[in-house]
C-alpha positions in Angstrom: -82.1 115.1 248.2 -80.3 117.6 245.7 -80.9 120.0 247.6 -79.2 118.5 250.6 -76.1 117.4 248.5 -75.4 120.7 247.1 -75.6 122.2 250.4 -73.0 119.8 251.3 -70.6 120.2 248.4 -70.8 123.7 249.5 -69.9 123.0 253.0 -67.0 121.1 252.0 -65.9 124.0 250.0 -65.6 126.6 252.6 -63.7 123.7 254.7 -61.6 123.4 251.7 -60.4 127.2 251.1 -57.7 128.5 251.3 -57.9 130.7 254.8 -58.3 134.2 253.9 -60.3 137.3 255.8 -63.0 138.5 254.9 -64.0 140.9 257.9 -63.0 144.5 256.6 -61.8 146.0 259.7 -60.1 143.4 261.1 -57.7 140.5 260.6 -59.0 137.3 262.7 -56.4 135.3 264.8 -57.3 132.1 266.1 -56.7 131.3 269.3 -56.5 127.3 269.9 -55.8 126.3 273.6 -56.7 124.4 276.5 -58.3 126.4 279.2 -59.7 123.7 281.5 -58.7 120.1 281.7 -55.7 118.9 282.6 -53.6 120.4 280.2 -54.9 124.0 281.2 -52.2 124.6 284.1 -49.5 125.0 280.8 -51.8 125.8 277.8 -54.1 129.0 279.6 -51.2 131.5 280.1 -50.3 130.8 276.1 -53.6 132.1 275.7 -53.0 135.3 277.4 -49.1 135.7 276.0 -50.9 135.8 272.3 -53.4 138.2 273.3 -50.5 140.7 274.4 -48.7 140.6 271.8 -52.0 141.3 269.5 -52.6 144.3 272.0 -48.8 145.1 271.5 -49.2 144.9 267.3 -52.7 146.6 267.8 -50.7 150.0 269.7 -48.6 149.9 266.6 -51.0 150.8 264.5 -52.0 146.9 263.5 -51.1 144.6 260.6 -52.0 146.1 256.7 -53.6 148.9 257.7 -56.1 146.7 259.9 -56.2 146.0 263.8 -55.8 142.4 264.9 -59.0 140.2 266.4 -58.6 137.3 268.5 -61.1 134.4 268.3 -60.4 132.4 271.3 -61.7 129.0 271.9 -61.4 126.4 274.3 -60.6 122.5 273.1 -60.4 121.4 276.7 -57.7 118.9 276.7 -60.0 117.2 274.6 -58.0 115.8 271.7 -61.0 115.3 268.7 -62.2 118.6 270.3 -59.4 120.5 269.1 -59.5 119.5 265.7 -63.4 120.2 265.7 -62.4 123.9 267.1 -59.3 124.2 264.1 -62.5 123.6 262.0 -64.9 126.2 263.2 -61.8 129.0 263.4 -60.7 128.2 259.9 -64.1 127.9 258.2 -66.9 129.6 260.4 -64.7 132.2 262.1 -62.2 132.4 259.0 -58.7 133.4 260.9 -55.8 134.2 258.8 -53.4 132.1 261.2 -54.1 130.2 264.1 -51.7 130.0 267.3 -52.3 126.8 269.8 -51.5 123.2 270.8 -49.4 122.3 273.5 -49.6 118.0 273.5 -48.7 116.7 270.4 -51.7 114.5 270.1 -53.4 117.8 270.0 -51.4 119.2 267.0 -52.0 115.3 265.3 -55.4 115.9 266.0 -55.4 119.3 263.9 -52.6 118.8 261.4 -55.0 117.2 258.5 -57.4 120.1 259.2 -54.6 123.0 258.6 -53.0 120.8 255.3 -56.6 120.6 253.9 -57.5 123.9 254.3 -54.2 125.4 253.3 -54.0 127.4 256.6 -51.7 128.2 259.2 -50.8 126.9 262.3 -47.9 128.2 264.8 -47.2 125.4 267.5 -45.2 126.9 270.5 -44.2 123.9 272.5 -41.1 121.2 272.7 -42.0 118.4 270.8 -40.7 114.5 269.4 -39.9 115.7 265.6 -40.6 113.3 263.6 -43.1 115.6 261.5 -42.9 118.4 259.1 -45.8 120.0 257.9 -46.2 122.9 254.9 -49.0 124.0 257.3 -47.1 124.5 261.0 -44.4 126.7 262.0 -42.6 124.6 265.0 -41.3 127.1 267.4 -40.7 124.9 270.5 -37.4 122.5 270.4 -36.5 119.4 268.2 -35.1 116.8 269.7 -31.9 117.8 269.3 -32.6 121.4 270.4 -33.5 120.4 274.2 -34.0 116.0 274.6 -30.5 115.5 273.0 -28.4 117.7 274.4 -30.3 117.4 278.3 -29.1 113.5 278.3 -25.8 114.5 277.1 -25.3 117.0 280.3 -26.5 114.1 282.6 -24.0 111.7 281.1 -21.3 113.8 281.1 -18.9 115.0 284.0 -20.5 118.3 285.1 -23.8 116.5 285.0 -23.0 113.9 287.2 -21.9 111.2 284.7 -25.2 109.3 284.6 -24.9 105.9 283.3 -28.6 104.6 284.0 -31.6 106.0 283.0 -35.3 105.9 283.4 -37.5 107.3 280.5 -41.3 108.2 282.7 -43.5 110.2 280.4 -47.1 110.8 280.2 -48.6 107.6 277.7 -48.9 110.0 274.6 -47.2 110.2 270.9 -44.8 113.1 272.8 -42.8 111.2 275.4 -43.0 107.7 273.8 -41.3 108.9 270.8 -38.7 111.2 272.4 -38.5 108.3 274.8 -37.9 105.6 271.2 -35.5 108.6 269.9 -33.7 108.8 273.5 -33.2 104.6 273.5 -31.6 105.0 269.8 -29.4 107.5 271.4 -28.2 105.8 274.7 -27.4 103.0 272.4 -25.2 104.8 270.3 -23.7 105.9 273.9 -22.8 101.8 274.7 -26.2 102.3 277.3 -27.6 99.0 277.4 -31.4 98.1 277.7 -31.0 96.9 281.1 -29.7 100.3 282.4 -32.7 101.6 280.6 -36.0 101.3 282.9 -39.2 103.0 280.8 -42.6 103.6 282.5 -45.8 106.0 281.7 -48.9 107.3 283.1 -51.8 108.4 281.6 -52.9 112.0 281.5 -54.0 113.6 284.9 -52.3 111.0 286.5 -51.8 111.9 290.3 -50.5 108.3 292.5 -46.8 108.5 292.0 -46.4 106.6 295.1 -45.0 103.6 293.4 -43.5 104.9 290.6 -40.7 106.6 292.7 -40.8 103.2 294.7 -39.3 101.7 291.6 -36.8 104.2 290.5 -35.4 104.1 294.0 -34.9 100.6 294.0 -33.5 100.5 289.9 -31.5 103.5 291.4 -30.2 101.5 294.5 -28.6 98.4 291.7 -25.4 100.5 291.8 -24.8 102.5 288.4 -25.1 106.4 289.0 -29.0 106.6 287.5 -30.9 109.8 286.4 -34.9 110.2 285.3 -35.8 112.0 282.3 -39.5 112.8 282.8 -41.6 113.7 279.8 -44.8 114.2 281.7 -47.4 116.5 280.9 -49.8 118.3 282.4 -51.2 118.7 286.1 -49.7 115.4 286.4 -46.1 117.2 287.5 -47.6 118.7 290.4 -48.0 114.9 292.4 -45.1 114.1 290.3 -42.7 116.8 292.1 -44.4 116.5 295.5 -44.3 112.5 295.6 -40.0 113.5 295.0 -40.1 115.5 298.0 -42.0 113.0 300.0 -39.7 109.9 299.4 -36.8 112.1 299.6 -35.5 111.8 296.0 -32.7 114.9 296.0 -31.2 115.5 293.1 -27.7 114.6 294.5 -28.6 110.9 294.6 -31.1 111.0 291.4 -31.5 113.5 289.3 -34.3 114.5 287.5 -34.4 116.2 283.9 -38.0 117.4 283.0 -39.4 118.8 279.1 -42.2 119.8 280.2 -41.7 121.4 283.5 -41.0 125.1 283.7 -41.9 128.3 286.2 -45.7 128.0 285.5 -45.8 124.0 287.2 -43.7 124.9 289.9 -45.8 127.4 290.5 -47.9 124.7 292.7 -45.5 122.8 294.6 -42.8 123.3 297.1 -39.4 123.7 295.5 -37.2 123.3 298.5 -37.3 119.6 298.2 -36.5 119.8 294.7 -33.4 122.0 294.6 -31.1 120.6 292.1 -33.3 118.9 289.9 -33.0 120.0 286.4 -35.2 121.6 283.3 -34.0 121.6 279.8 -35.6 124.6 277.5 -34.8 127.6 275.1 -35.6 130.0 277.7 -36.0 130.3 281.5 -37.6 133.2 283.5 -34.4 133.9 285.1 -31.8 134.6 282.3 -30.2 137.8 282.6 -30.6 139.9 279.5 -32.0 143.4 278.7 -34.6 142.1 276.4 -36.0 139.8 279.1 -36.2 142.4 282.0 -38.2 143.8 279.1 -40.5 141.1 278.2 -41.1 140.6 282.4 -41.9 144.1 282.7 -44.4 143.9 279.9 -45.8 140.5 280.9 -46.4 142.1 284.6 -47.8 145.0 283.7 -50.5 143.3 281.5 -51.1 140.2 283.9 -51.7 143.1 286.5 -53.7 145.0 284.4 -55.8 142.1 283.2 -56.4 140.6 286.5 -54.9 137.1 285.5 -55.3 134.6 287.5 -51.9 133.9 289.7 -50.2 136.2 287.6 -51.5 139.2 288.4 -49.5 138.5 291.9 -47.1 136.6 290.9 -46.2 137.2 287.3 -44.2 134.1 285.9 -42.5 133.5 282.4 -41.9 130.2 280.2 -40.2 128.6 277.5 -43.7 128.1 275.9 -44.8 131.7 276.6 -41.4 133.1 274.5 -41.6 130.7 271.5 -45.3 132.0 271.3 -44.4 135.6 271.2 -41.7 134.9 269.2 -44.0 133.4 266.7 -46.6 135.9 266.3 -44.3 138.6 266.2 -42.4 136.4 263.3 -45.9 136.1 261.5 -46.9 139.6 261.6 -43.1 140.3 260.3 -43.9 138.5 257.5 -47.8 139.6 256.7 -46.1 143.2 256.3 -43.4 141.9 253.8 -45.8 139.8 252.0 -48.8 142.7 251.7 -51.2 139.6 252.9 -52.2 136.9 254.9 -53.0 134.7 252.1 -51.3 131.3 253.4 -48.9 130.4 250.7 -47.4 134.3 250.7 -47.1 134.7 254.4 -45.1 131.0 254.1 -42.7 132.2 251.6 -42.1 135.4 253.8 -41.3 132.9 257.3 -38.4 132.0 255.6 -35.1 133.5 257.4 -37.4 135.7 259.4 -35.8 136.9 262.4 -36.5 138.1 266.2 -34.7 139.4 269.1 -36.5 136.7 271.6 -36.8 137.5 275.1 -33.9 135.3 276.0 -31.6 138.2 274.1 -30.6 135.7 271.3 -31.9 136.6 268.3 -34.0 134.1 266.6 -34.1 132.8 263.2 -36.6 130.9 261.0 -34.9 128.1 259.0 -34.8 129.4 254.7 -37.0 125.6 255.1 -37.7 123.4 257.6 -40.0 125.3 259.3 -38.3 125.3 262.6 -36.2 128.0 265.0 -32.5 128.1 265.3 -32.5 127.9 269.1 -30.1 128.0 271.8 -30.4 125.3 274.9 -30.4 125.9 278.1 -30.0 123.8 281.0 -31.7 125.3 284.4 -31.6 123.5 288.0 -34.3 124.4 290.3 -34.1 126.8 292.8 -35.9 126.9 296.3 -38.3 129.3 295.0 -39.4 127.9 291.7 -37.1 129.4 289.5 -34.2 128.3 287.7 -30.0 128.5 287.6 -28.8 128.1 284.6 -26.1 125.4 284.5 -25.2 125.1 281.0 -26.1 126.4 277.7 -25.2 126.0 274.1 -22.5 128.3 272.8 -25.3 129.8 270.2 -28.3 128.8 268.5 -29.1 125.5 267.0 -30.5 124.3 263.9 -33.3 121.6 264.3 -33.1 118.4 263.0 -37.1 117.7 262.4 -35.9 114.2 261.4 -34.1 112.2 264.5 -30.4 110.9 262.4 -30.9 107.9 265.8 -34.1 106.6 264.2 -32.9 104.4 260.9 -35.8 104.9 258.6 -35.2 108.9 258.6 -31.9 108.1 256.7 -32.2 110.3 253.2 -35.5 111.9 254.5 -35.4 115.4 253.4 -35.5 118.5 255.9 -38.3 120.6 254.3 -42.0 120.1 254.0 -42.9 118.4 250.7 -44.6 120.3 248.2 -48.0 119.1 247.4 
């Protein structure tokens, strides 16, 4: 019985360290994404973007005078799963960082794993706020770096002066908060509830049939109405194609999608869907030296590595960018802190900067963990790419704390020291 009490003090332990290596020869990254499940049509390529960047640092001669190792593991779309999988790269595999989550009942799933083990975690994917962590690097939007300014555009002139709108998201912590934060917001716009109609569906949902039955007919009450979709997953492909089967053009309703970029277009006919919109950091199509760069690159490895779909047809994302933004940004700051050791490599993030692919250079906030980011607006084209329609003047700081939700009033915008 002492025995078996020990053994487990120890194991606690080792969960409990701070994440350091250990291997010699190499520096272990952790590699935390969805490749099956429904979540694997966005999550698999983020995968592959990490592993070419750790090829790219690896030609440079590596990180501290050691090459790079990925540890790659697959949590399924299984939400527990992943933060069983954060446990084994952390304590079993012991990773210096770890890169993954797209959902953000994924990254709930891990978060008391990465605070209790004093380890790192660099999440690459548009998300509700509401959450600041000593633990995560966010490098996907706020609120106010994509949701905020997307409804905005629809309400305004250009956008098509919206004046109803219907919140349908994936039934998860992501699009019901965004969705709470967006409510707050069209209040503060005179919006009433009644020209708010709010629906979800759960995850690999795929009968949209009556879903765009009802937005027609809260459409056809008279006010100009537009759909802000926070759904997730393989769920966009029925989504999209259910649009172009009951004729829902962008002209008469628009949609604005958060989760929808090249890589979910990549399955479904665009022609129908010309017009409709995407709101992101980056698109596939911005014209800029440093993204006919990143392309390039992206190509020549998808080619090289026989991915799946890209290796044909080589696509980029918001998602893919804000993860090779972020690995870049943490081996940056390994090399000016001499170390991986968590709290070092923390203190280094700070103000870290990077030309991202877009061509704007991007910063890490001096605290809240977060990117400046510039916003893009993007409509669909007919095949599967983007127009850009309007974009901030220049990057924008997050606000991890939505100033619509009340109870954030006087919350601070760093992570609390504990």
């Amino acid at each position: 019985m002492l025995r078996r009490s020990a053994l487990a003090l120890a194991a606690a332990a080792s969960l409990l360290a701070p994440a350091t290596v250990f291997a010699a020869d190499t520096i272990k990254v952790g590699v935390l994404h969805s490749l099956s499940g429904t979540m694997a049509i966005s999550e698999t390529v983020l995968k592959d973007t990490v592993l070419m960047a750790i090829d790219e640092i690896n030609a440079k001669g590596g990180l501290l005078g050691k090459k790079l190792e990925p540890v790659v593991v697959d949590p399924a779309s299984n939400w527990p799963l992943f933060a069983e999988k954060a446990k084994q790269l952390i304590s079993q595999d012991k990773v210096a960082v770890v890169f993954g989550c797209w959902t953000s009942v994924s990254r709930k799933s891990v978060l008391p794993v990465f605070e209790q083990t004093n380890s790192l975690l660099f999440y690459p994917v548009q998300y509700e706020g509401e959450e600041l962590s000593k633990n995560v690097f966010y490098t996907g939007a706020a609120p106010n770096q994509q949701a905020i300014p997307a409804v905005e555009y629809l309400m305004s002139k250009d956008g098509g002066g919206a004046k109803r709108f219907v919140l349908l998201g994936t039934d998860y912590v992501y699009p019901r908060t965004t969705n709470k934060i967006l409510r707050a917001f069209l209040h503060s716009k005179g919006v009433a509830d009644a020209d708010i109609m709010e629906d979800y569906t759960p995850f690999g949902h795929a009968d949209y049939q009556s879903i765009i039955a009802k937005i027609k007919k809260f459409a056809a009450e008279g006010k100009k109405t537009a759909v802000i979709s926070t759904i997730n997953g393989d769920s966009n492909v029925p989504f999209y194609k259910e649009l172009g089967n009951q004729g829902l053009k962008a002209t008469d309703v628009p949609v604005v999608a958060f989760s929808v970029g090249e890589e979910e277009l990549r399955g479904v006919d665009a022609k129908p869907l010309v017009g409709h919109l995407a709101a992101w950091n980056y698109f596939m199509s911005i014209k800029a030296p440093a993204n006919d760069e990143f392309i390039k690159k992206w190509s020549a490895y998808a080619k090289a590595k026989g991915i799946p779909g890209h290796k044909d047809k080589p696509l980029t994302n918001d998602p893919m960018e804000a993860t090779y933004i972020g690995i870049n940004m943490w081996a940056q700051a390994v090399k000016k802190a001499g170390s991986t050791d968590t709290d070092k490599v923390i203190a280094a993030m700070a103000g870290q900067t990077f030309t991202a692919p877009s061509g704007i250079t991007s910063k890490m906030d001096e605290k809240n963990h977060h990117l400046h980011k510039s916003v893009f607006i993007g409509e669909v084209k007919a095949d599967g790419q983007f127009n850009v329609v309007w974009k901030t003047p220049g990057p924008v700081k997050a606000q991890p704390w939505s100033p619509y939700i009340p109870e954030n009033k006087g919350k601070k915008d760093e992570p609390e020291k504990k």
